[in-house]
Backbone as a printed PyTorch tensor [residue, N CA C, xyz], in Angstrom:
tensor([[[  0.8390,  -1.1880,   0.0000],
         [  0.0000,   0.0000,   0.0000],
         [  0.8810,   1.2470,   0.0000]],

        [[  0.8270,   2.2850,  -0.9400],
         [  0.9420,   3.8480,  -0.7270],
         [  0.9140,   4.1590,   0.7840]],

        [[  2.0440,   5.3960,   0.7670],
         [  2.4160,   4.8840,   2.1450],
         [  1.6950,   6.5170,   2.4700]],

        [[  2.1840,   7.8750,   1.2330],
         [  1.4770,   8.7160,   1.2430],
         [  1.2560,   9.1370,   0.0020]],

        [[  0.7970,  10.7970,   0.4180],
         [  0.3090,  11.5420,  -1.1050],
         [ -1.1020,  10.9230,  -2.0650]],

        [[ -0.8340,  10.8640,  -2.7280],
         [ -2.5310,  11.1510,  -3.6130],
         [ -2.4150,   9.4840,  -3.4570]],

        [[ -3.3710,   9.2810,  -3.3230],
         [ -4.1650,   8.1020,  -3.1450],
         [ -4.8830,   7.0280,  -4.5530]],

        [[ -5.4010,   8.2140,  -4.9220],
         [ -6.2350,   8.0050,  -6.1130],
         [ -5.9030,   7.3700,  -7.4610]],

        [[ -6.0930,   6.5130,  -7.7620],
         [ -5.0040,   6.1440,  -8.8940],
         [ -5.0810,   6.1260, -10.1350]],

        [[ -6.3170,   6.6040, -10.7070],
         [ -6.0930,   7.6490, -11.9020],
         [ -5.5010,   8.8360, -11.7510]],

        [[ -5.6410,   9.9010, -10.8470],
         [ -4.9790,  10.8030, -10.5780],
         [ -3.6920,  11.1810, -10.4960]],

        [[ -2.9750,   9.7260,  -9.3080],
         [ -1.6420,   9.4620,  -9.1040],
         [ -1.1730,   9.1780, -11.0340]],

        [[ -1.7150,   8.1850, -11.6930],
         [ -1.3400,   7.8950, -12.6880],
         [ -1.2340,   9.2290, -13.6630]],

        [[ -2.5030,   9.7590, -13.7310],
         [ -1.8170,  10.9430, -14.8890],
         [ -0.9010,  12.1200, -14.3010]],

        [[ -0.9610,  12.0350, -12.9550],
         [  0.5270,  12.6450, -12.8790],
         [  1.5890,  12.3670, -12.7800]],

        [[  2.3120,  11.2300, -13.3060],
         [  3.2740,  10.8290, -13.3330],
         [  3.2000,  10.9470, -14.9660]],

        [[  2.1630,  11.2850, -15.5860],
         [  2.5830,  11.4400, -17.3430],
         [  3.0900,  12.4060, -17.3610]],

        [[  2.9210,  13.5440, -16.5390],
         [  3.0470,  15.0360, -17.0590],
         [  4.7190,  15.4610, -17.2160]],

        [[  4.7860,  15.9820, -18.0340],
         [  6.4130,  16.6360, -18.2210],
         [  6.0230,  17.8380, -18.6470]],

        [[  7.3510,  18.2480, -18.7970],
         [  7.4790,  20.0410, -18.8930],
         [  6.5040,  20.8150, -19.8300]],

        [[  6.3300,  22.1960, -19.2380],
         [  4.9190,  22.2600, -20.1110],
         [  3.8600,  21.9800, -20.3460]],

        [[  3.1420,  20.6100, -19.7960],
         [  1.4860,  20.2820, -20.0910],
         [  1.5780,  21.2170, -18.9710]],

        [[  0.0220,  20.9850, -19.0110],
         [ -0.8140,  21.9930, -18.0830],
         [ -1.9920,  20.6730, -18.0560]],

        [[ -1.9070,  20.7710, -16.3560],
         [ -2.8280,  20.0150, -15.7730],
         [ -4.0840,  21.2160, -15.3830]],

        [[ -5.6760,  21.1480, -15.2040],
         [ -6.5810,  21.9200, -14.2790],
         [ -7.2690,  21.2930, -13.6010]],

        [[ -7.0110,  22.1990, -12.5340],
         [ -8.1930,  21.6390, -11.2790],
         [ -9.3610,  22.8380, -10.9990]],

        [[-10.4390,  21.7370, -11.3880],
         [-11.5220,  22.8330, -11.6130],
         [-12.7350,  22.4740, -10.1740]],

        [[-13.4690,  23.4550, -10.2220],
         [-14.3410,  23.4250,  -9.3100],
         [-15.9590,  22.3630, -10.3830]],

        [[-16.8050,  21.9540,  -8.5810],
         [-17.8430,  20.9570,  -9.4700],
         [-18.8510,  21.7800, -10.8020]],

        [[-18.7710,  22.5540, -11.0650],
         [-19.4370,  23.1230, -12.1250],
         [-18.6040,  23.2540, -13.6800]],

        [[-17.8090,  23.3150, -13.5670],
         [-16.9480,  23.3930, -14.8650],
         [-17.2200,  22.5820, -15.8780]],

        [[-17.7790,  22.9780, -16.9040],
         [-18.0380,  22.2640, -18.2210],
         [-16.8860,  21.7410, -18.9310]],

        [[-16.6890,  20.4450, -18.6460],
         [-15.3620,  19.8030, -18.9560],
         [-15.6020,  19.2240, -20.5770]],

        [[-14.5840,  19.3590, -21.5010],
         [-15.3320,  19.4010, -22.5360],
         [-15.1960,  17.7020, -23.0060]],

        [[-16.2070,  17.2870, -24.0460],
         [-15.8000,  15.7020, -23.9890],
         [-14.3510,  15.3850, -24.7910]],

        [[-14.0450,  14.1800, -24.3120],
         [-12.9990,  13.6130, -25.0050],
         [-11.9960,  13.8160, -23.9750]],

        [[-11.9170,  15.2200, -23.4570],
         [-10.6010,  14.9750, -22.3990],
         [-10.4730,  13.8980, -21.3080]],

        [[ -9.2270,  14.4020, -21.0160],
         [ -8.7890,  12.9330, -20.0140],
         [ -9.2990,  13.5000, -18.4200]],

        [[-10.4280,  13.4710, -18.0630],
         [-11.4550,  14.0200, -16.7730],
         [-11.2340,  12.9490, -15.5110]],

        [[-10.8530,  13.3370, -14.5750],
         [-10.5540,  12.5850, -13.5410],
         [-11.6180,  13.4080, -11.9350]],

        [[-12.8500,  12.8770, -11.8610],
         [-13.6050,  13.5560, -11.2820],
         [-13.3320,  13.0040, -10.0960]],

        [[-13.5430,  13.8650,  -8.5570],
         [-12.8350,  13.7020,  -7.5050],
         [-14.2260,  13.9780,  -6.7930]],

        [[-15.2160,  14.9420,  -7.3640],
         [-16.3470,  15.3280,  -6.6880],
         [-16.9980,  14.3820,  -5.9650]],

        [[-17.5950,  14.4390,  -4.7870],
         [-18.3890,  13.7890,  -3.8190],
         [-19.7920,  14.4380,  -3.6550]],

        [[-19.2590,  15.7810,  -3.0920],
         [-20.4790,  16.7180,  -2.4600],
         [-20.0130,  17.9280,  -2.6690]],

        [[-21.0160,  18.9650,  -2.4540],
         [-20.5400,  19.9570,  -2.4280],
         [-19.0080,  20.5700,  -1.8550]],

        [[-18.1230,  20.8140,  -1.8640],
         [-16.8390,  21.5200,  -1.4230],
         [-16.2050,  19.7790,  -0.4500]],

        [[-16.5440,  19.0270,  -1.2690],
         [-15.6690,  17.8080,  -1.0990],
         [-15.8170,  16.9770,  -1.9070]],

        [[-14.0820,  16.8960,  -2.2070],
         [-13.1180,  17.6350,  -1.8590],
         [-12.9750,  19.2710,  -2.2370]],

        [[-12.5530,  19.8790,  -1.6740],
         [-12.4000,  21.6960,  -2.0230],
         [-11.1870,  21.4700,  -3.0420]],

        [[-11.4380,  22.5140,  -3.8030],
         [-10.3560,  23.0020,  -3.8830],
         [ -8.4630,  23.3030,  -4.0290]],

        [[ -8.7220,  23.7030,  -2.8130],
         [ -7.4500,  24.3680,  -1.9690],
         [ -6.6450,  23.1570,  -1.5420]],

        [[ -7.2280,  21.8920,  -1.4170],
         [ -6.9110,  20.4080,  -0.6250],
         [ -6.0570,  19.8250,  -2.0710]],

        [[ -7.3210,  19.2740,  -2.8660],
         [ -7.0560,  19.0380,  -3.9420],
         [ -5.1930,  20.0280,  -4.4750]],

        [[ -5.4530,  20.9900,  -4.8170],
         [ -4.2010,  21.6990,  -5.6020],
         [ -3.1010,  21.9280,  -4.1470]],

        [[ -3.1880,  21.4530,  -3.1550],
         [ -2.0890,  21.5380,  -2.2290],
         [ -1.2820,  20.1680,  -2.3900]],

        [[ -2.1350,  19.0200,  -2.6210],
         [ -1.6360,  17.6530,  -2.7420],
         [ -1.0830,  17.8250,  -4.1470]],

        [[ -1.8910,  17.9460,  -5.2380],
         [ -1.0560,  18.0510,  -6.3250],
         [  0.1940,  19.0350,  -6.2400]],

        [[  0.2690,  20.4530,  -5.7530],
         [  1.4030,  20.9190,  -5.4730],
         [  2.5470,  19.8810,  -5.0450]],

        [[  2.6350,  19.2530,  -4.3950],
         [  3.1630,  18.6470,  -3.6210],
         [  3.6530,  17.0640,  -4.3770]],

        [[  3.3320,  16.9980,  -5.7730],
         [  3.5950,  15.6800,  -6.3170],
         [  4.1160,  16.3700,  -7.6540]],

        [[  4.0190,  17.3870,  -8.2310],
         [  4.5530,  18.1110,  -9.6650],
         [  5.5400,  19.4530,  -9.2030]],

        [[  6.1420,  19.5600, -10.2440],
         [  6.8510,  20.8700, -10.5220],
         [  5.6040,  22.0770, -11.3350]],

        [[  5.5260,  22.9530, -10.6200],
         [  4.4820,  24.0010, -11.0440],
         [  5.6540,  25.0760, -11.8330]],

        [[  5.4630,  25.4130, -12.7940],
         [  6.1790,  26.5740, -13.5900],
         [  5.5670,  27.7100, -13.6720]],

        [[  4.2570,  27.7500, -14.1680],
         [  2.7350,  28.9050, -14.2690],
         [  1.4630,  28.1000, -13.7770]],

        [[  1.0690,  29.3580, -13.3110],
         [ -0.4580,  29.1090, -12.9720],
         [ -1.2310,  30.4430, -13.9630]],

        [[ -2.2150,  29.6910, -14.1120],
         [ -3.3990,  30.4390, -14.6220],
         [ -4.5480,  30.2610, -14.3510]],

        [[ -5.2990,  31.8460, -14.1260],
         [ -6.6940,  31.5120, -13.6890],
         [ -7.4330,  32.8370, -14.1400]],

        [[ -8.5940,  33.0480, -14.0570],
         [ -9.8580,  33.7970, -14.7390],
         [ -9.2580,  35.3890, -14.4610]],

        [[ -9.3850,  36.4990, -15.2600],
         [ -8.8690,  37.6090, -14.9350],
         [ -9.8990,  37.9090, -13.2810]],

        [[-11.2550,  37.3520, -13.7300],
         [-11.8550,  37.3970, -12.5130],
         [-11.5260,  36.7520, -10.9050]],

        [[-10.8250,  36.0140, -10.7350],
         [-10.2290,  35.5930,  -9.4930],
         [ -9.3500,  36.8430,  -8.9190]],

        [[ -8.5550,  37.7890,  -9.4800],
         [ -8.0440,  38.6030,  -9.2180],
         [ -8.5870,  39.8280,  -8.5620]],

        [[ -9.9930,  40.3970,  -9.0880],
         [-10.6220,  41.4000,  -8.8260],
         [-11.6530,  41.1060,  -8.0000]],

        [[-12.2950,  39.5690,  -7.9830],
         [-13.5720,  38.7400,  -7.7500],
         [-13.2430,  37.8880,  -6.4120]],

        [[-11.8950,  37.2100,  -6.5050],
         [-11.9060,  36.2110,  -5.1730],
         [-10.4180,  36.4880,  -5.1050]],

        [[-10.0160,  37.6990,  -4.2810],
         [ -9.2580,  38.0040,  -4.1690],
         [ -8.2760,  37.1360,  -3.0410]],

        [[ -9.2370,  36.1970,  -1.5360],
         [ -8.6130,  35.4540,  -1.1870],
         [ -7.8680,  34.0450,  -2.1060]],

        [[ -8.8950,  33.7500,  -2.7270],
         [ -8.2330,  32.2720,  -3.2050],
         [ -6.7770,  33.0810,  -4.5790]],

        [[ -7.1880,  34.0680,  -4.9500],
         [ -5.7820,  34.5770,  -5.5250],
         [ -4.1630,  34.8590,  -4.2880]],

        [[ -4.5880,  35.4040,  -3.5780],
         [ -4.0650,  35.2940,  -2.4000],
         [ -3.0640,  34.3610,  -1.8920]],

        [[ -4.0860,  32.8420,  -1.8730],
         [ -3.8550,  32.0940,  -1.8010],
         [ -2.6970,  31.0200,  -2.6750]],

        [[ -3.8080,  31.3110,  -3.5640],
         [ -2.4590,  30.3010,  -5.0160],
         [ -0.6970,  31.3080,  -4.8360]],

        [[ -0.9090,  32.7730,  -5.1760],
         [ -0.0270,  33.4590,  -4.9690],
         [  1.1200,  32.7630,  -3.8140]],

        [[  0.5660,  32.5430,  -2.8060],
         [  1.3420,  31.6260,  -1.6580],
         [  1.9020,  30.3650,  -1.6750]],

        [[  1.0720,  29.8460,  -2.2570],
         [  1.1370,  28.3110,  -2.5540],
         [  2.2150,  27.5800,  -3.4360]],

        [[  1.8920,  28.6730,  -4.7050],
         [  2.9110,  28.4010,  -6.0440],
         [  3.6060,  29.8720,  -5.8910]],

        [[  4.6680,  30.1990,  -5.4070],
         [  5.2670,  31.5080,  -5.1750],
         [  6.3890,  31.6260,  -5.9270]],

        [[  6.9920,  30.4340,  -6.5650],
         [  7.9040,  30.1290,  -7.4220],
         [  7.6650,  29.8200,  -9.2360]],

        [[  6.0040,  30.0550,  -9.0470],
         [  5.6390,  30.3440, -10.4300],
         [  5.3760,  31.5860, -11.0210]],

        [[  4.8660,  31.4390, -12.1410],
         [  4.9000,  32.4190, -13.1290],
         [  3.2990,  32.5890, -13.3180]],

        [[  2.8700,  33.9590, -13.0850],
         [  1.1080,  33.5850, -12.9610],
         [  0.4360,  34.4520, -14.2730]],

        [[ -0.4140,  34.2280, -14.8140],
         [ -1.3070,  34.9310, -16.0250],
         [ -2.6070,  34.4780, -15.4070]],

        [[ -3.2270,  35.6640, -16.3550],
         [ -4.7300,  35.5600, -16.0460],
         [ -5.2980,  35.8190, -18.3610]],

        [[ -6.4740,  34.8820, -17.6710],
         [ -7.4480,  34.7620, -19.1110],
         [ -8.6010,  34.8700, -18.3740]],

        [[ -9.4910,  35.5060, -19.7310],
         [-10.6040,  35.5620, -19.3870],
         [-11.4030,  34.7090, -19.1140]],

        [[-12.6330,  34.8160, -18.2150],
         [-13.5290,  33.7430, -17.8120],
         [-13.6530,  32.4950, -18.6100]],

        [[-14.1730,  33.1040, -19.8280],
         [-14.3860,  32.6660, -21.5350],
         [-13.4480,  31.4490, -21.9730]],

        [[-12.1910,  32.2740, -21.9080],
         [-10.8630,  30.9920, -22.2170],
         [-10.7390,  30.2100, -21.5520]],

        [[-10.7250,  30.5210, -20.1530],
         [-10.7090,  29.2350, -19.5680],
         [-11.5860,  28.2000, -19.8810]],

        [[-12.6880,  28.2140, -19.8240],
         [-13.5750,  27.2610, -19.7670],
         [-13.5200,  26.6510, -21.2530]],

        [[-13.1280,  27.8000, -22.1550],
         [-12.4530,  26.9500, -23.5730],
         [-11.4020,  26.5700, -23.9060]],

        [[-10.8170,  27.4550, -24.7720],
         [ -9.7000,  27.3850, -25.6080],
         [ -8.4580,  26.5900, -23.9890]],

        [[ -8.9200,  26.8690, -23.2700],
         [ -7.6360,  26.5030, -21.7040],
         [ -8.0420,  24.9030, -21.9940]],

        [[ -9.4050,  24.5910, -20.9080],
         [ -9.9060,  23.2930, -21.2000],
         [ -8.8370,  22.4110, -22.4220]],

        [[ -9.5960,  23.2830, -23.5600],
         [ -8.9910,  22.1540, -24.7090],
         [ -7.6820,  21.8900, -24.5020]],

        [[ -6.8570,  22.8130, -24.2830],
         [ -5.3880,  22.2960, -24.1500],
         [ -5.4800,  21.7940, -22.9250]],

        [[ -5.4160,  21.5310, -22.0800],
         [ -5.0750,  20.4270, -21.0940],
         [ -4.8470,  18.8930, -21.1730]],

        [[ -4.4740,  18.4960, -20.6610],
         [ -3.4740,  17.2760, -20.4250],
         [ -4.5600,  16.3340, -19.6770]],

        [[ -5.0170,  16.9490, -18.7650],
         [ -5.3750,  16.1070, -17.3200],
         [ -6.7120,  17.4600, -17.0110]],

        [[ -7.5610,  16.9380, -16.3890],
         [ -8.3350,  18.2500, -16.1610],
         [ -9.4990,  17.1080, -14.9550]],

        [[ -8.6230,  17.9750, -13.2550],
         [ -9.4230,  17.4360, -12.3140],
         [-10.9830,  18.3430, -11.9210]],

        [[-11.8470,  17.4000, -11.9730],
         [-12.9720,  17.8460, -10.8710],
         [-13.0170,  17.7510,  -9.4470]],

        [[-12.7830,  19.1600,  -8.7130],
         [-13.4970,  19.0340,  -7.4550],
         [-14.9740,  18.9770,  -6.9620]],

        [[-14.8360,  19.1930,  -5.8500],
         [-16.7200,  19.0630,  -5.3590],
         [-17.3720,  20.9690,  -4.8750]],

        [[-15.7780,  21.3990,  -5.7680],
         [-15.9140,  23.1010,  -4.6990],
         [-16.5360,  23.5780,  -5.8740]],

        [[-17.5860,  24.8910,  -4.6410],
         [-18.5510,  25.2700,  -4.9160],
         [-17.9070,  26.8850,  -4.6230]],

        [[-16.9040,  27.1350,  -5.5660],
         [-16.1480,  28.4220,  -5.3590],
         [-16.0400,  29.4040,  -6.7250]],

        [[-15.8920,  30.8650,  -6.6120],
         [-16.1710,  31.7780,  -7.4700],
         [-15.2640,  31.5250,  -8.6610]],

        [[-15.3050,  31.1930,  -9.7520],
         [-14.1650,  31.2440, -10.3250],
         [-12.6990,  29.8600,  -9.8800]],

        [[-13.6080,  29.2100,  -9.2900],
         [-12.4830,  27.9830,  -8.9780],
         [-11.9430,  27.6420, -10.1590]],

        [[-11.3870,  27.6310, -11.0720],
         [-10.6900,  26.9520, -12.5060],
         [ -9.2330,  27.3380, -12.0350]],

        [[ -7.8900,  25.9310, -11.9670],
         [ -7.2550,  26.7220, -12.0980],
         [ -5.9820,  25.9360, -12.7380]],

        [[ -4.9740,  26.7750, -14.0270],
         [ -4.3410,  25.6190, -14.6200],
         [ -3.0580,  25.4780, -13.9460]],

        [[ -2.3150,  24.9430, -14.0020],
         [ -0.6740,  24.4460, -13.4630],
         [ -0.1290,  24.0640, -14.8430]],

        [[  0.7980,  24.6950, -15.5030],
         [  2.0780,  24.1530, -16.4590],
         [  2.7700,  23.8690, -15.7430]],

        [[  3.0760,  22.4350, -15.9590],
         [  4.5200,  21.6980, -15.3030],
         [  5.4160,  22.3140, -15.6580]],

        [[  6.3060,  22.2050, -14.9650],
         [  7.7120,  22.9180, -15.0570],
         [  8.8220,  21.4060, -14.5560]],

        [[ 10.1340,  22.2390, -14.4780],
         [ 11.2540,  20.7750, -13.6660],
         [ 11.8660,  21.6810, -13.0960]],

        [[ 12.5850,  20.6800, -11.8700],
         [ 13.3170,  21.1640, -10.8530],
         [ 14.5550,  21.8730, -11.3080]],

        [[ 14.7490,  23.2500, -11.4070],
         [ 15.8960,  23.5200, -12.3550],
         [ 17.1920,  23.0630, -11.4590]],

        [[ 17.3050,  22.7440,  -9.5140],
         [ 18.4590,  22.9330,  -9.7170],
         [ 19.2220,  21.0200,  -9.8990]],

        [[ 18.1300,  20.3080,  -9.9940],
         [ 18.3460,  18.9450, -10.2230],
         [ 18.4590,  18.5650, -11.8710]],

        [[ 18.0630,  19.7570, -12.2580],
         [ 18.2380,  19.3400, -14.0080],
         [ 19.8060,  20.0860, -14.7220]],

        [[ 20.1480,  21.1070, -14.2420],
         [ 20.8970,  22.1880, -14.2460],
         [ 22.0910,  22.6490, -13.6050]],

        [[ 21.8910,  21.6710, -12.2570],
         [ 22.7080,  22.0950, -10.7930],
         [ 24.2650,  21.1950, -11.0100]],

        [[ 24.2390,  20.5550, -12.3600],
         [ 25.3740,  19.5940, -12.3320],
         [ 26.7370,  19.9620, -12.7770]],

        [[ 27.9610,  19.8990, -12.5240],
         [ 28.9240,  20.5090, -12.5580],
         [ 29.3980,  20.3980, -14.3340]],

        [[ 29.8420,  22.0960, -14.8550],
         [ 29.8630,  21.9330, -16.1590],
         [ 28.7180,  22.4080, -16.6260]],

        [[ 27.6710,  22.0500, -16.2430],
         [ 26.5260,  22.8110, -17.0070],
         [ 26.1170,  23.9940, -16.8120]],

        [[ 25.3820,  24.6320, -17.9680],
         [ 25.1770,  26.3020, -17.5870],
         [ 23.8590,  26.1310, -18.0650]],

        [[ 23.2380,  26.8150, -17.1870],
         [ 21.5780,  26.9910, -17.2930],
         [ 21.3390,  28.1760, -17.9700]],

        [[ 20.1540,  28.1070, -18.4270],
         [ 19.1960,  29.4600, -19.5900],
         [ 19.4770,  30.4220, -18.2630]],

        [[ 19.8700,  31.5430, -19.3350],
         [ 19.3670,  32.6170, -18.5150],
         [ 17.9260,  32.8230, -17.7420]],

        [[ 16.8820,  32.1930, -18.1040],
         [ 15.5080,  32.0340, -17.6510],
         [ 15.0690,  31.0420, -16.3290]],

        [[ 16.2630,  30.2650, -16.1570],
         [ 16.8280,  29.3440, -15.3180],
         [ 17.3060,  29.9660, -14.3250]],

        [[ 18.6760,  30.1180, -14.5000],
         [ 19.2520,  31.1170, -13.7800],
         [ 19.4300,  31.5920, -12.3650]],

        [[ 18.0800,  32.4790, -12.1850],
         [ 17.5840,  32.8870, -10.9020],
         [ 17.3780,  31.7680,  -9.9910]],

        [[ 16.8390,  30.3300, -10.4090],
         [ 16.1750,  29.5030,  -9.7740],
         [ 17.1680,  28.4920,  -9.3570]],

        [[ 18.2150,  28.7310,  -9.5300],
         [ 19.6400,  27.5790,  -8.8320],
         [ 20.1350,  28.3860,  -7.3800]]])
């Protein structure tokens, strides 16, 4: 048995696909997930699982590079911006409109989780990134200037 971390084993499984660049989302229970993607629904009940639970565990199993979320989380739910801001502090953050997300974002995704949260603007994406100083940190090598900062 898993001794910790995500439990779930579709979940566990498509995150171990992800490499640099996809973009995984973890969306709240309302999000019109579009068909065909690879949907890994987590929902139970209302705000279980939340959220904030959900994308702390995944924090905690990927390399986050960018986050993205609704220009509205910024002006609209200024805690849960707040929040991610804290969480992923080593990423790179953009905002799209309500609109994109729920489209043109959707479609590109990789992995696209359902929670059970019942939150303003809950959509939110993660581009994988890699550990620059385990990819980079090795003697002889010289990292991107874009790198760089992060050794």
């Amino acid at each position: 048995m898993k001794k910790r971390g995500i439990l779930n084993a579709p979940l566990s499984a498509a995150l171990a696909t992800l490499g640099h660049t996809d973009l995984i989302m973890v969306v709240d229970a309302g999000f019109p997930i579009p068909p065909g993607a690879n949907r890994i629904d987590l929902a139970i009940a209302e705000n279980i699982p939340d959220l904030r639970t959900v994308l702390s565990l995944i924090a905690d199993e990927i390399v986050v590079e960018g986050v993205v979320r609704a220009d509205d989380v910024v002006t609209n739910n200024p805690r849960l911006d707040e929040w991610l801001q804290s969480t992923f502090d080593d990423a790179e953050f953009t905002t799209r409109t309500h609109a994109d997300v729920l489209g043109e974002l959707a479609h590109q995704a990789k992995v696209i989780v359902r929670t059970g949260a019942f939150e303003p603007w809950g959509n939110v994406g993660l581009f994988c990134g890699v550990d620059v100083p385990r990819w980079f940190g090795g003697e002889g090598v010289i990292a991107p200037d874009y790198y760089a900062a992060k050794l």
